[in-house]
N, C-alpha and C positions, 0 to 999 in steps of 0.2 A: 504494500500500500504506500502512492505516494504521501511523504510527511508536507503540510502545507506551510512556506513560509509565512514569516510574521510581516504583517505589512509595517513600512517603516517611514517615521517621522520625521522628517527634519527643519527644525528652528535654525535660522538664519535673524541676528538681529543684534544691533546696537549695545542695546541693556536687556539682560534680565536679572534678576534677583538669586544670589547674594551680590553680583559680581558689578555690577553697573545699573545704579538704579536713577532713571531720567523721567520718568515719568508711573503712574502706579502700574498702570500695564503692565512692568517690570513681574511685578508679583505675581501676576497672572501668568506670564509666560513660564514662571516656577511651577508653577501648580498645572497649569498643561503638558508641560512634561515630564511633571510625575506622575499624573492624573492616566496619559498616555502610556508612557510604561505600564503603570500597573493593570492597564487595560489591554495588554497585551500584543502592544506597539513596539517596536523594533526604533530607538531613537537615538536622536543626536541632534546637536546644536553646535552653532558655529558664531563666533562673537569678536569683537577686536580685542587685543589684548591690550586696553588704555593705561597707561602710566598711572592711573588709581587704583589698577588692580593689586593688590599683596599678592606677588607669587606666590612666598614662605605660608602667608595663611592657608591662601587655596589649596594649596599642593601644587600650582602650576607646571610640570616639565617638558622638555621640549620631546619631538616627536620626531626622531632623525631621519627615520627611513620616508614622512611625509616632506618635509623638510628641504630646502635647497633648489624650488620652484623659480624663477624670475616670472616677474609679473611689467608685463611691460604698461607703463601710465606716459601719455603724452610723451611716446617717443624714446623715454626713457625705463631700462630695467631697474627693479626694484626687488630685494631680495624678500621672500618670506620664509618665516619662519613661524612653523606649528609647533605649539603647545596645547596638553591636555590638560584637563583635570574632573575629577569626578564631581556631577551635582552634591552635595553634602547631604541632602534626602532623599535620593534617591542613586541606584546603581544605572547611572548612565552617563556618556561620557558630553562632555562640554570641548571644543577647538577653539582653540585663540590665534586669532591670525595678527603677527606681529612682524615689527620692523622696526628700524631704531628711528628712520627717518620719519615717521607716520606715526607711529606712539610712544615714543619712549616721555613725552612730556608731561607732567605731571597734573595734565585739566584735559576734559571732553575734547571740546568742540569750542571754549574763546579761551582765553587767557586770562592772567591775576586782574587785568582791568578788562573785564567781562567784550573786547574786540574780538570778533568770530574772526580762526584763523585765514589766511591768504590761501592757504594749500587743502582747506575742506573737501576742495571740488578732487584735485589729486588725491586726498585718502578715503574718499567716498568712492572712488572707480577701483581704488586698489584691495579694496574691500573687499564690494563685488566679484568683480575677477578672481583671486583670491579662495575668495568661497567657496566658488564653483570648480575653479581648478582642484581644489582641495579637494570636493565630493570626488571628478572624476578620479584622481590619483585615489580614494577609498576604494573605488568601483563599485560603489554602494548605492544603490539606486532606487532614491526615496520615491515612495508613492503620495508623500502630500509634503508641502516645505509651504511653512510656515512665514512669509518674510513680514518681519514688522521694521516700522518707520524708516523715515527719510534716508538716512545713511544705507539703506539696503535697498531700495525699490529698484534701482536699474538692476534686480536681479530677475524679476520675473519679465523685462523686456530683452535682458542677455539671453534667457531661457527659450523666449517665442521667436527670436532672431537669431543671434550668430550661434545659439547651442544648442538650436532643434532637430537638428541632426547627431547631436550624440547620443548612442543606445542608453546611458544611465539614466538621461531625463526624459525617454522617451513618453514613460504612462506617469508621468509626475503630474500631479494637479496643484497650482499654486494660490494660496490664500495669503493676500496683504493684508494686515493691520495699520490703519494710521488714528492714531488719536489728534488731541488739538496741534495747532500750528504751537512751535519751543522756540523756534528764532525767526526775525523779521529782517535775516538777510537773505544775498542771493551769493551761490557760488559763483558768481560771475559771466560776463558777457563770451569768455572765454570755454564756458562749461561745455558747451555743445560740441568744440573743434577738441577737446582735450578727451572726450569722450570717443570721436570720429578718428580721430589720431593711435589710440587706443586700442581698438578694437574695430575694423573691415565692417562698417555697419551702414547702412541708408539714412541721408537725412528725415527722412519720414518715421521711423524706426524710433527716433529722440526728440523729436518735434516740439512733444506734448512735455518735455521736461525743463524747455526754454531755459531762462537765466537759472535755473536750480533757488527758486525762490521754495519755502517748504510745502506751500500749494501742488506748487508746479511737480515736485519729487512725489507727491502721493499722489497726487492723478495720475504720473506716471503710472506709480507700483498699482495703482488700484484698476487702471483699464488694461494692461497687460496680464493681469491673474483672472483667475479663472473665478474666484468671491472675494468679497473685501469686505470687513468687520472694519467696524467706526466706535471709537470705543470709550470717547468721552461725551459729553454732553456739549462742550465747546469745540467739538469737532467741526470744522469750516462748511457754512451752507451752503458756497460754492459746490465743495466735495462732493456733500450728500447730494449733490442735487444733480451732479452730471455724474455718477455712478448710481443709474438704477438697474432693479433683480431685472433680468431677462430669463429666458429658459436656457441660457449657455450663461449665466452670472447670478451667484448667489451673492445675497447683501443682508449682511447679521450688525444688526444694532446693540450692542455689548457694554452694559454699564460695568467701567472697570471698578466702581465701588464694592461690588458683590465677587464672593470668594465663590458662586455655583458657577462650573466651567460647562455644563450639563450640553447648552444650545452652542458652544463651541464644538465638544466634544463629540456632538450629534452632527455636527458638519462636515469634521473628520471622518465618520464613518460612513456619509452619506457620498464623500466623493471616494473616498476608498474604494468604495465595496464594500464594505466590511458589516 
């Protein structure tokens, strides 16, 4: 008799809890996957390795055999380097995509006088890339990736563009999360060419992500994925209102106040299969 595999998870994002907490969703994304584990999911999560993280705390350590990738950003390689560590409540593993030039500094996304950095748009693409290079180098081939906030969303447009052709993402379904707008800058007038530069992609493909204003990065993630969950109450009417459900787009209104993951979780299993 064949044995059936476990279908499998995977979280792509910014912050989640212990480890980078930016907004409460954080919490939430803990409790989805361990909520998912223990539900019989097969998971993993992928997150930047920010200069706030405590290695020593987490356990962080590097991952050599995944290790030693170049990631090319506007022309130029970029080395990364993977580290693990295991969630603290739960048995499953967390990757941290890391580089001296992109995290090693001790703040997110502005600096000690709260100026959002010049190079966001550069470790927003190196990210992505990243990530995904990462997945393929596991040859792990999730059935549902989870991508929350801005710093992530050109991952489900890398997914239906330059890497729809890879067998790992072949039956992947992708779910964005964006909650409210966190900064009132833009990556820049430069985002789009540093993007194209990047990565062999069609201007039509990035369009919808213009100056990388934080609008503009979740419209991206949220019309490139397959559902988008909104998941603050000051989440932008803009958003909500040019991403409606269709019969190919699921759309989950998600108060991050509430610890029940239930209408998440039923979402997961509804694009699954499972």
């Amino acid at each position: 008799m064949a044995v059936l595999q476990k279908k499998k998870v995977l979280f792509i994002s910014h912050e989640m809890a212990p480890y980078n907490e930016e907004t409460d969703f954080a919490r939430i994304l803990n409790a989805l996957a361990v909520k998912s584990n223990d539900s019989g999911y097969e998971v993993r999560a992928i997150m930047p390795r920010f200069g706030t993280i405590n290695e020593r705390r987490h356990r962080l350590h590097e991952v050599v055999r995944l290790s030693g990738i170049n990631i090319t950003v506007d022309k130029e390689d970029y080395p990364l380097v993977i580290k693990v560590a295991s969630l603290p409540n739960a048995r499953l593993q967390v990757y941290f995509m890391d580089n001296e030039d992109m995290f090693k500094r001790k703040q997110t996304f502005h600096d000690e006088n709260s100026n959002f950095y010049d190079d966001n748009a550069i470790r927003t693409i190196f990210f992505c890339k990243g990530a995904l290079e990462t997945v393929k180098k596991f040859g792990w081939p999730p059935d549902i990736i989870h991508v929350h906030g801005w710093m992530s969303s050109l991952i489900p447009m890398y997914i239906k563009s330059f890497y729809k052709k890879e067998p790992v993402f072949a039956n992947s379904k992708i779910i964005f999360s964006a909650t409210k707008n966190i900064f009132e800058d833009e990556l820049g007038d430069q985002f789009s060419k540093q993007i194209l530069s990047s990565t062999p992609l069609k201007e039509k493909d990035i369009e919808v992500y213009g100056s990388g204003s934080n609008l503009e990065m979740y419209m991206g993630g949220a019309k490139n994925a397959d559902a988008a969950i909104f998941t603050d109450i000051d989440t932008d009417a803009k958003l909500i209102n040019a991403i409606k459900p269709t019969r190919s787009k699921k759309v989950l209104n998600f108060a991050s106040e509430t610890d029940d993951v239930t209408e998440i979780m039923d979402l997961y299993n509804n694009l699954a299969g499972k």
